[in-house]
C-alpha positions as CSV (number, residue, x, y, z in Angstrom):
1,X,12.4,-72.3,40.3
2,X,9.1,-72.2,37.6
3,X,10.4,-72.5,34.1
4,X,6.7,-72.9,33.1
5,X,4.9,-69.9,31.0
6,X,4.1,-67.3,34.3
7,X,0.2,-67.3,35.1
8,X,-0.2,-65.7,38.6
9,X,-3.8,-65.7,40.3
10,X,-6.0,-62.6,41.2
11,X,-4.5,-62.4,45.1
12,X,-1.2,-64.0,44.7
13,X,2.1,-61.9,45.9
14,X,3.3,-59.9,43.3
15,X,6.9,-61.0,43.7
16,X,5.9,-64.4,43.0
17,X,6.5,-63.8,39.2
18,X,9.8,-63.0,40.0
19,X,10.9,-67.1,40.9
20,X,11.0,-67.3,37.1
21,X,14.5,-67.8,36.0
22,X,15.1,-65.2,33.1
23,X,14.4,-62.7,36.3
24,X,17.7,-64.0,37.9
25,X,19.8,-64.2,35.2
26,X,18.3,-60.4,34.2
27,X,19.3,-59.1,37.6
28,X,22.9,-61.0,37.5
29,X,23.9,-59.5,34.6
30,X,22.6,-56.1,35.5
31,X,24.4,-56.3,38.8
32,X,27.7,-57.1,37.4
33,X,27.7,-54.3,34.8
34,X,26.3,-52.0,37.5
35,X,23.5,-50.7,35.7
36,X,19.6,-50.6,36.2
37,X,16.6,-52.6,34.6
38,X,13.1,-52.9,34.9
39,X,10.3,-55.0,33.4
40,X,7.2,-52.7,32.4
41,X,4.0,-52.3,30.7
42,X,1.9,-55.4,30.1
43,X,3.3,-57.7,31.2
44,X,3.2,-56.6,34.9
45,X,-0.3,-55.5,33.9
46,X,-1.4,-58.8,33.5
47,X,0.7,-60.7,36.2
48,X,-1.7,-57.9,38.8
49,X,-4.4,-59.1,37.1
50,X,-3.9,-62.8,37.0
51,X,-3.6,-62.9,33.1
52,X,-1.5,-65.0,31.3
53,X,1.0,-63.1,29.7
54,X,4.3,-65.0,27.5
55,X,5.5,-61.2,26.5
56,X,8.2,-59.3,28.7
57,X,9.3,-55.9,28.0
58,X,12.9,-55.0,30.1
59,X,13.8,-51.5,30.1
60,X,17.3,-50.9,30.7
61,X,19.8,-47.6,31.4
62,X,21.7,-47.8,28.7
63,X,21.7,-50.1,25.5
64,X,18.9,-52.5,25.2
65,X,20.6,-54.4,22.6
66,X,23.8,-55.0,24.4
67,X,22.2,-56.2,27.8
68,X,19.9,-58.3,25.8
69,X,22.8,-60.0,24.2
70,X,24.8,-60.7,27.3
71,X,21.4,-61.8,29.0
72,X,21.1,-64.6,26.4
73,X,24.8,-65.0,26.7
74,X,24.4,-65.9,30.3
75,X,21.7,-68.5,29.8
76,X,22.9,-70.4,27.1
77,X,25.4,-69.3,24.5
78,X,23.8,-70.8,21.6
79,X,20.0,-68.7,22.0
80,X,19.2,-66.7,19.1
81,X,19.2,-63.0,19.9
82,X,17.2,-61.2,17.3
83,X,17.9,-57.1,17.1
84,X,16.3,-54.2,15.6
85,X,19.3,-51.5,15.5
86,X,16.8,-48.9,13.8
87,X,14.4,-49.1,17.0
88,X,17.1,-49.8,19.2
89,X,15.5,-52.9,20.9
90,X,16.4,-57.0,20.6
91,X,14.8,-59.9,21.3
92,X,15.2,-63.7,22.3
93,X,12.8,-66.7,23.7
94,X,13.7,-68.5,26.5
95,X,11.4,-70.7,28.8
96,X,7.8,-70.6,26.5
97,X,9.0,-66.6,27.0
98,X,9.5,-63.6,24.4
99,X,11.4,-61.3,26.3
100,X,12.3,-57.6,24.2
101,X,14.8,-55.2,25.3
102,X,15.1,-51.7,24.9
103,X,17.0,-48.9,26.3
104,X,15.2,-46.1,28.3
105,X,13.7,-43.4,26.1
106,X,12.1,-41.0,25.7
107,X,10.6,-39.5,22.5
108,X,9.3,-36.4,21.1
109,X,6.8,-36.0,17.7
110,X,6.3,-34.3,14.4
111,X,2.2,-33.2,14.1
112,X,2.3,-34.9,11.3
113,X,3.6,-38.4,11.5
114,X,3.3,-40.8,14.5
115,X,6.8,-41.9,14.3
116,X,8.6,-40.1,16.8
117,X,12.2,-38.6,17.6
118,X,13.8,-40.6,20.2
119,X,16.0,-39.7,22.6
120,X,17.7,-41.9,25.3
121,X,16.3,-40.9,28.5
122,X,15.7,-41.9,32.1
123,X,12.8,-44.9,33.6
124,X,10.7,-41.9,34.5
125,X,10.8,-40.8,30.9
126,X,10.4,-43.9,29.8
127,X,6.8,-44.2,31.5
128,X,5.9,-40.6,31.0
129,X,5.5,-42.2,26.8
130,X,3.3,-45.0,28.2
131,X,0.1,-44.9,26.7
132,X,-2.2,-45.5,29.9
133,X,-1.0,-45.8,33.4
134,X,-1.7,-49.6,34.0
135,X,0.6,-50.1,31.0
136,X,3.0,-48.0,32.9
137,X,3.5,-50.2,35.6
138,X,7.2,-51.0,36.3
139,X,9.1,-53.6,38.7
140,X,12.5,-53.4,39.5
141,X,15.2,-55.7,38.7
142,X,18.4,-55.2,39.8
143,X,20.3,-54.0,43.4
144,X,18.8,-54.0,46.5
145,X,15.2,-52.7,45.6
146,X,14.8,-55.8,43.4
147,X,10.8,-56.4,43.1
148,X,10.1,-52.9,44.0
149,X,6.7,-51.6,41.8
150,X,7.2,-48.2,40.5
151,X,3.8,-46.6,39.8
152,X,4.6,-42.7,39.4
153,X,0.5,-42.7,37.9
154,X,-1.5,-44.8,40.1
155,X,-1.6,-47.5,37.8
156,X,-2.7,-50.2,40.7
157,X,-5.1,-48.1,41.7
158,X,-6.5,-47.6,38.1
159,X,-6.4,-51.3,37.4
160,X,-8.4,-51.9,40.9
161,X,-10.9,-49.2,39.5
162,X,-10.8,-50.3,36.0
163,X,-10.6,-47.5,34.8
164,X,-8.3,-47.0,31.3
165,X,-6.5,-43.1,31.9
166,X,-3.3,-41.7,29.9
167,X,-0.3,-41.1,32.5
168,X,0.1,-37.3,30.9
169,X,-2.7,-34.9,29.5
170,X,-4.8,-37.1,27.3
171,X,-4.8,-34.3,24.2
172,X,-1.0,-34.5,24.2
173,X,-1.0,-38.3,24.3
174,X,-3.3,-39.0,21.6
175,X,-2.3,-36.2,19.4
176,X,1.7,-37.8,19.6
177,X,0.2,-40.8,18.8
178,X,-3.7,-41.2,17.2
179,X,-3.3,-45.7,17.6
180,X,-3.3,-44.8,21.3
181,X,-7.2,-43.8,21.2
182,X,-7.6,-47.4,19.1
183,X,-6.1,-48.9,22.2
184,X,-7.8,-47.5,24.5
185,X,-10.7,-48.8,22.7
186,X,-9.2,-52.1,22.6
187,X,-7.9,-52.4,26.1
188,X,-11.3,-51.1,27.4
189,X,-13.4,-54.3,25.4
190,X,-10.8,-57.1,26.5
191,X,-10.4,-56.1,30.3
192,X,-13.8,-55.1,30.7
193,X,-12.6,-51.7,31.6
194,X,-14.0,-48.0,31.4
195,X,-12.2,-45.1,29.5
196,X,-11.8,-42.4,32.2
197,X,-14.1,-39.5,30.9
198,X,-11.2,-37.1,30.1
199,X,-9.3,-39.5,28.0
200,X,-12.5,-40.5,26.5
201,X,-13.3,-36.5,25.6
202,X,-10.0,-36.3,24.4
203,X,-10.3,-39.3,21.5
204,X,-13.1,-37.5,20.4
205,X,-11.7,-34.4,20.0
206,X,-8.5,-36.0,18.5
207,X,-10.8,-39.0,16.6
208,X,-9.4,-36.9,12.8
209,X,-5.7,-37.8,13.9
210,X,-6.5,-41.4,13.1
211,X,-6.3,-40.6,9.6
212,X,-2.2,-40.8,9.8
213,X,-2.2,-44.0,11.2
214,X,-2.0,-46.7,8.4
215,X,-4.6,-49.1,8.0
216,X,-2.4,-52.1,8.8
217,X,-2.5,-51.0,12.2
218,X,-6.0,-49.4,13.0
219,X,-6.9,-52.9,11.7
220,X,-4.6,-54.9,14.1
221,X,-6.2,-53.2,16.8
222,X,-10.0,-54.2,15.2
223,X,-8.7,-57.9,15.0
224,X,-7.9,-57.6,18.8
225,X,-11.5,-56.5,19.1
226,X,-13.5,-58.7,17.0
227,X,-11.6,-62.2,19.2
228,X,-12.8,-60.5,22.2
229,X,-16.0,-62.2,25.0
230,X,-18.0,-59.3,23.8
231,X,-17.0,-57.2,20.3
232,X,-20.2,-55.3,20.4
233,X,-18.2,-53.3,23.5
234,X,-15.2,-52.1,21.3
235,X,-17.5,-51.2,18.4
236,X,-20.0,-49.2,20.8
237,X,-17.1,-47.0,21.8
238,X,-15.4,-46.7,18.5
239,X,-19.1,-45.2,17.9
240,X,-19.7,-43.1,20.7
241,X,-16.0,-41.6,20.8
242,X,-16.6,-40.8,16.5
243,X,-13.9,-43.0,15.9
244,X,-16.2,-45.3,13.8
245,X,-16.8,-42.8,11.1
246,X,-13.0,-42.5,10.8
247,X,-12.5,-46.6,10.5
248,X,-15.9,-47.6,8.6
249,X,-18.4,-45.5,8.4
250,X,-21.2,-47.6,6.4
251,X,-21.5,-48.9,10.0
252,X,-21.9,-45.8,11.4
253,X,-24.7,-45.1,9.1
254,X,-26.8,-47.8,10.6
255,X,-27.5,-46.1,13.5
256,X,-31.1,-45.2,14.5
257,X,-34.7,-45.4,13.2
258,X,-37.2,-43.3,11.0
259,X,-41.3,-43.6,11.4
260,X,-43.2,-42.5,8.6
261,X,-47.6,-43.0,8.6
262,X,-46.6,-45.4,11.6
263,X,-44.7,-47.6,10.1
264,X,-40.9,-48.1,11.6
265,X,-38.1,-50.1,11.3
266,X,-35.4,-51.5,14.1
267,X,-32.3,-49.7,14.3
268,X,-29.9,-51.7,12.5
269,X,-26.7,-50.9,14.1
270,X,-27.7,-51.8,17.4
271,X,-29.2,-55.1,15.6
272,X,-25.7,-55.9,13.8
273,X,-23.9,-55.5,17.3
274,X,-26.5,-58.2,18.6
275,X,-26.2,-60.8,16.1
276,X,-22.3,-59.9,16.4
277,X,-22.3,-60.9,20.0
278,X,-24.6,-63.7,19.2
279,X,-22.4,-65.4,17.0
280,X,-19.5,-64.6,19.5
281,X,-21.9,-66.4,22.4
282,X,-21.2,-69.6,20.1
283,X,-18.2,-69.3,17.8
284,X,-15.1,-68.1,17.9
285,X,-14.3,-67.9,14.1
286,X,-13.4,-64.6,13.5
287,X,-14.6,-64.5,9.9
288,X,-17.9,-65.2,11.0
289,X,-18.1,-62.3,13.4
290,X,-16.7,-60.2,10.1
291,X,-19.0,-61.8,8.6
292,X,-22.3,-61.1,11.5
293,X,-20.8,-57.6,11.3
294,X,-21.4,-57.1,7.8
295,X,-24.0,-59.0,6.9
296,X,-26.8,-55.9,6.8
297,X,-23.9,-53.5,5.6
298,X,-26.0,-52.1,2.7
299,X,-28.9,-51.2,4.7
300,X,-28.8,-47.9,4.4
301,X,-28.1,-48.1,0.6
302,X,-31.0,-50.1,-0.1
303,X,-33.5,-48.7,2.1
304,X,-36.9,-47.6,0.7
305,X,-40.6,-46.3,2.0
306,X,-43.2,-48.1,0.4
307,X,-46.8,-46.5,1.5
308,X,-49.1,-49.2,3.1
309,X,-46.8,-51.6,3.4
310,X,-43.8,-50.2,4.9
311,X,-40.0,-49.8,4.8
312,X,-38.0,-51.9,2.7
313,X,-34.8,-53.1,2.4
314,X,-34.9,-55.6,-0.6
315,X,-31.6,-56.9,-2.4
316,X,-29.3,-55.9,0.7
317,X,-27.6,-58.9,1.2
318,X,-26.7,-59.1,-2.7
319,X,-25.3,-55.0,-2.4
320,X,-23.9,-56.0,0.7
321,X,-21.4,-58.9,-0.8
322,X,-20.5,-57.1,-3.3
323,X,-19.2,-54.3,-0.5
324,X,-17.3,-56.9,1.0
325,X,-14.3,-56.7,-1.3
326,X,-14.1,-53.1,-1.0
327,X,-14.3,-52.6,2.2
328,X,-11.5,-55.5,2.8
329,X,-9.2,-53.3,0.6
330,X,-10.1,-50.3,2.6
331,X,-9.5,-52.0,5.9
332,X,-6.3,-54.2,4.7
333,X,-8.2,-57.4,5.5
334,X,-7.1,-60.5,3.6
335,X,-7.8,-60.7,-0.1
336,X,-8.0,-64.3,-0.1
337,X,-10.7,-67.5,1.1
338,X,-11.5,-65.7,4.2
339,X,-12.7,-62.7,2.4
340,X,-15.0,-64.7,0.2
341,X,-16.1,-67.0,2.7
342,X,-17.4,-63.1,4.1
343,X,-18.5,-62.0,0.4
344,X,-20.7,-65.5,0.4
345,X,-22.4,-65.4,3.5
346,X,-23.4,-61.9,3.5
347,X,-24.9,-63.0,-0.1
348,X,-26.6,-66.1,1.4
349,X,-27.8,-64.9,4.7
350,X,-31.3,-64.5,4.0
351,X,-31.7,-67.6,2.2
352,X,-32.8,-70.1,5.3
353,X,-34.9,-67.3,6.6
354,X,-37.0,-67.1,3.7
355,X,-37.3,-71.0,3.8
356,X,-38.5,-71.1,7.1
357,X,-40.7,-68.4,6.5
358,X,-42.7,-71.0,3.8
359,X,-42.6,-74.6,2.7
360,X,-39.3,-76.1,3.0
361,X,-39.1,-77.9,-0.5
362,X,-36.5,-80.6,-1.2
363,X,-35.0,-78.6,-4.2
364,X,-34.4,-75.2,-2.0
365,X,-32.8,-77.4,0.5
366,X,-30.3,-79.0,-2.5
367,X,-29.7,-75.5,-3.9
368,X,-28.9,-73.8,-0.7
369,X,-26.6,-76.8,-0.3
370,X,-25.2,-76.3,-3.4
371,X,-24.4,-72.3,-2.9
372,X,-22.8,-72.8,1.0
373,X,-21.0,-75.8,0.4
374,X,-19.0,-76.7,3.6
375,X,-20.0,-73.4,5.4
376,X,-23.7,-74.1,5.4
377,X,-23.3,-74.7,9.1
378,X,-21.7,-71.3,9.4
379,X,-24.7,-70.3,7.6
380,X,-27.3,-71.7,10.1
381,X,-25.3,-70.7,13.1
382,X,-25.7,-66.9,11.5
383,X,-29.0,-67.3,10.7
384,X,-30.3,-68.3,14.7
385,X,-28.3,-65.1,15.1
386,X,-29.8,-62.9,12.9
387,X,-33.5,-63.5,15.0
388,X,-33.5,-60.5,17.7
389,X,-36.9,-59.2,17.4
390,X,-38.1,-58.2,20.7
391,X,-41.2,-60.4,20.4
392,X,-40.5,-63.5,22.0
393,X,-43.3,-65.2,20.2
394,X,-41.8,-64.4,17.0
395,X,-38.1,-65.3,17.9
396,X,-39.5,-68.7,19.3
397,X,-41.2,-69.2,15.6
398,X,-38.6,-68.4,13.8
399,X,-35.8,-70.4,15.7
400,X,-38.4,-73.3,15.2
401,X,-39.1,-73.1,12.0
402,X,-34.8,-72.5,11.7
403,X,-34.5,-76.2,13.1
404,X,-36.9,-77.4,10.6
405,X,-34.8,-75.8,7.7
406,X,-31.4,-78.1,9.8
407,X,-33.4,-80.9,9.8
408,X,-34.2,-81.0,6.1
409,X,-30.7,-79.8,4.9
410,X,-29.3,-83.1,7.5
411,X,-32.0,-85.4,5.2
412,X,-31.3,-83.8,1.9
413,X,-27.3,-84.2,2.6
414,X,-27.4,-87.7,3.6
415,X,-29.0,-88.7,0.9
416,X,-28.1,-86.5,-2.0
417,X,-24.4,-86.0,-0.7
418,X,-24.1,-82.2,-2.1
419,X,-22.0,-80.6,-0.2
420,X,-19.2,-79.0,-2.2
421,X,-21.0,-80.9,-5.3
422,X,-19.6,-81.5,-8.7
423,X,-21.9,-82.9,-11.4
424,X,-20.6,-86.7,-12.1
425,X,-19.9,-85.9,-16.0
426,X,-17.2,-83.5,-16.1
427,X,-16.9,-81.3,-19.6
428,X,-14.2,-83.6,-20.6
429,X,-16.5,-86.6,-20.9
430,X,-19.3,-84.7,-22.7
431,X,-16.8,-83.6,-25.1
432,X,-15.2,-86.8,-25.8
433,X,-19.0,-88.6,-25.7
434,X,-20.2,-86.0,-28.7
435,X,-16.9,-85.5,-30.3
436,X,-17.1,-81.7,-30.0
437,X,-14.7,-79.0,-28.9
438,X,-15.2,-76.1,-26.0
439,X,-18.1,-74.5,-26.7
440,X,-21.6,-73.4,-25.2
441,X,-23.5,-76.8,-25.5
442,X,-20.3,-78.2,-23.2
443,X,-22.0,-75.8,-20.6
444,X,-25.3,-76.2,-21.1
445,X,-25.3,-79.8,-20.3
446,X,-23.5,-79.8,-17.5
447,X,-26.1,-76.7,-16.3
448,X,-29.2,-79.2,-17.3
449,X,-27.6,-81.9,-15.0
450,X,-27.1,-80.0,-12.1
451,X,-30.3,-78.4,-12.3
452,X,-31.6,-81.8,-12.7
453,X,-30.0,-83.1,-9.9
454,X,-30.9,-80.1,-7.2
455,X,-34.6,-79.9,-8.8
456,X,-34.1,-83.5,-7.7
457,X,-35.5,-84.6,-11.3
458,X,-32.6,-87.4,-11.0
459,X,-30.1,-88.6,-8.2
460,X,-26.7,-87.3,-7.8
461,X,-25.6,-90.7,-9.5
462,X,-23.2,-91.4,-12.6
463,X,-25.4,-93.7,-13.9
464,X,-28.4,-91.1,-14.1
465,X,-26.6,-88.4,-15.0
466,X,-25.1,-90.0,-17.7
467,X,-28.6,-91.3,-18.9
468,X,-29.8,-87.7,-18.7
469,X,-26.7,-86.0,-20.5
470,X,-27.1,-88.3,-23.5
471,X,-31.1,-86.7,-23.6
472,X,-30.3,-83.9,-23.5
473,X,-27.4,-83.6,-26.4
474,X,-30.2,-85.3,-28.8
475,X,-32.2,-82.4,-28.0
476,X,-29.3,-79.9,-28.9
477,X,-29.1,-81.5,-31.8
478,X,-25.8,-84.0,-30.7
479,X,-25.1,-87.2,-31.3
480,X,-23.0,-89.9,-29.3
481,X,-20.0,-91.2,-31.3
């Protein structure tokens, strides 16, 4: 039997998943306390689909918890079980596996909370509280239909179609339960999958239930998004189903174009989804597709006509950092390094455009060194991104001149050493040199050598620095002791 992590191929027999040996000891132990189970939902999903999939989901008549138990009991007395009396399910690992039990249920909700009243029920309602019908899916094991697929919705047929459909009347389903319409969304982007028009009607007519769903969880669903092939799919449909003005709606406001004496300007929401996807093309470091997202965020706020020479957006990507935090808070994203590594590049983005646009001196080289630190790479890859002009002569220029600004920053960093820098006299030493306490000249100095040292005035050297600090406090009015 396979004890390795189940990955079946597009065209293999379905009962092939079934060698594994949790599957056995799942239909012994069924068998000898005559009852029923079944594994359902995604995991079957992604077996027909040739997915790898580590999660099982075993419905059971009866207690979930209690079969679970004596499950684990049956393969080895010592695995953990974990259980969760309040939603009636357990859990253990076994084989690279997670495997969850829960008893058939079926469930019934308040209009004004998506947690629901549960009931203990049969298989069929069971999969009538599935969200879509390839999630649904459900195989049999135990007696003598073991392997047997029960699809009451024409879930196999939906997954050959690729199509994403609720298994009951999609108003019901999303009203029950608003995170369904996120899902949908989500399930649609990673399988490459189309939302069956009626469903898709029905988020949008439901798209205001979201707003009892807590944030935690719409953003769960945006992370599973965002670490998608292609992001810019999830977010199109967030848009077009109006979920996106529910979720973050200085995105929405991106959207479209305005001409005034001739002069126009790209629509930036379909720009944002293309530098999106081109970071995704080359990274997958989520924080920089938060980061691509975001980066022209305060478009709309800092948008301006100006006659005869056009529209404006000046000071965008400073307004734009300081969104970040906010918006973080709003979503529940991470208050920590990754949300200022966003808050940094938004602020920074423009900065090797401009320099290719002009001259590429030494000292803007050092300083934009300085300000990325270690995610000056980052930076660059964003920046390639951020060309999408539709003239190709243009895009070829600027990618160009983009190299020129990575071969300079190469030259600067080999020989300066500046990434991350730190001026070689700390304020301890200029204190302990002039025999002063904390105070502003201790700050000034230290700003002089910097500035000295990115102006490249002197190296980034101890000896130098040292040299310049002791000029400088004579001209303050210090003396050496």
């Amino acid at each position: 039997m396979n004890s390795k992590p189940i990955t079946i191929k597009q065209g293999d027999s379905l009962a092939q998943f079934l060698n594994h040996p949790v599957f056995e000891k799942i239909r012994n132990v069924a068998e000898d306390e005559g009852r029923e189970a079944f594994v359902i939902g995604g995991f079957v999903r992604d077996v027909i689909l040739g997915r790898p999939s580590k999660d099982v989901d075993i419905v059971t008549l009866g207690s979930g918890i209690a079969f679970a138990q004596n499950v684990a009991r049956s393969i080895n007395p010592k695995i953990k079980v974990s259980t969760f009396k309040n939603f009636g399910t357990a859990m253990f690992r076994y084989k690279s596996l997670e495997v969850e039990f829960v008893g058939a249920r079926k469930e019934s909700y308040n209009r004004n909370s998506r947690n629901p009243i549960v009931e203990e029920g049969t298989l069929s309602d069971d999969q009538n509280r599935r969200d879509f019908t390839i999630n649904a899916l459900a195989i049999k094991l135990s007696g003598k239909d073991f392997g047997k697929l029960v699809d009451p919705f024409g879930g196999i047929c939906d997954l050959q179609n690729k199509i994403i459909k609720t298994p009951l009347a999609p108003d019901i389903t999303f009203s029950d339960d608003p995170l369904r319409m996120m899902r949908a969304v989500r399930f649609a982007t990673q399988l490459g999958f189309t939302i069956e028009s009626e469903t898709f009607e029905a988020i949008k007519r439901n798209a205001t239930r979201l707003e009892i769903i807590s944030k935690e969880r719409i953003t769960d669903e945006l992370q599973k998004i965002m670490v998608t092939k292609q992001p810019s799919l999830g977010w199109n449909l967030l848009d077009e189903s109006v979920l996106l003005t529910q979720i973050l709606p200085e995105l929405a406001l991106l959207k479209g174009t305005e001409v005034i004496n001739g002069y126009g300007h790209k629509d930036n929401f379909i720009h944002t989804l293309q530098v999106l996807d081109n970071v995704c093309s080359k990274s997958e470091n989520v924080w920089l597709r938060w980061t691509a997202l975001l980066h022209d965020i305060a478009k709309t706020n800092t948008k301006k006509f100006i006659p005869g020479i056009g529209w404006t957006f000046h000071g965008h990507e400073f307004v734009g950092s300081k969104m970040v935090p906010k918006l973080f808070v709003r979503l529940k994203l991470p208050l920590n390094e990754h949300m200022k590594y966003v808050e940094k590049l938004v602020l920074l983005h423009l900065r090797p455009i401009v320099l290719a646009e002009d001259v590429v001196t030494s000292s803007a080289i050092r300083r934009l060194l300085f300000d990325a630190g270690d995610d000056i790479d980052d930076l660059m890859m964003l920046c390639e991104a951020d060309v999408t002009s539709k003239n190709d002569e243009k895009v070829r220029r600027y990618l160009h001149n983009l190299q020129q600004v990575k071969g300079k920053l190469i030259d600067v960093e080999e020989h300066d050493k500046l990434r991350n820098f730190q001026p070689p006299v700390s304020g301890e030493e200029i204190m302990k040199i002039f025999g002063i306490s904390p105070c502003k000249c201790v700050g000034d100095i230290k700003n002089a050598i910097k500035d000295a040292i990115l102006d490249g005035i002197i190296r980034n050297d101890y000896d130098e620095a040292r040299a310049f600090m002791l000029k400088k406090g004579e001209e303050l009015g210090l003396k050496a002791i």
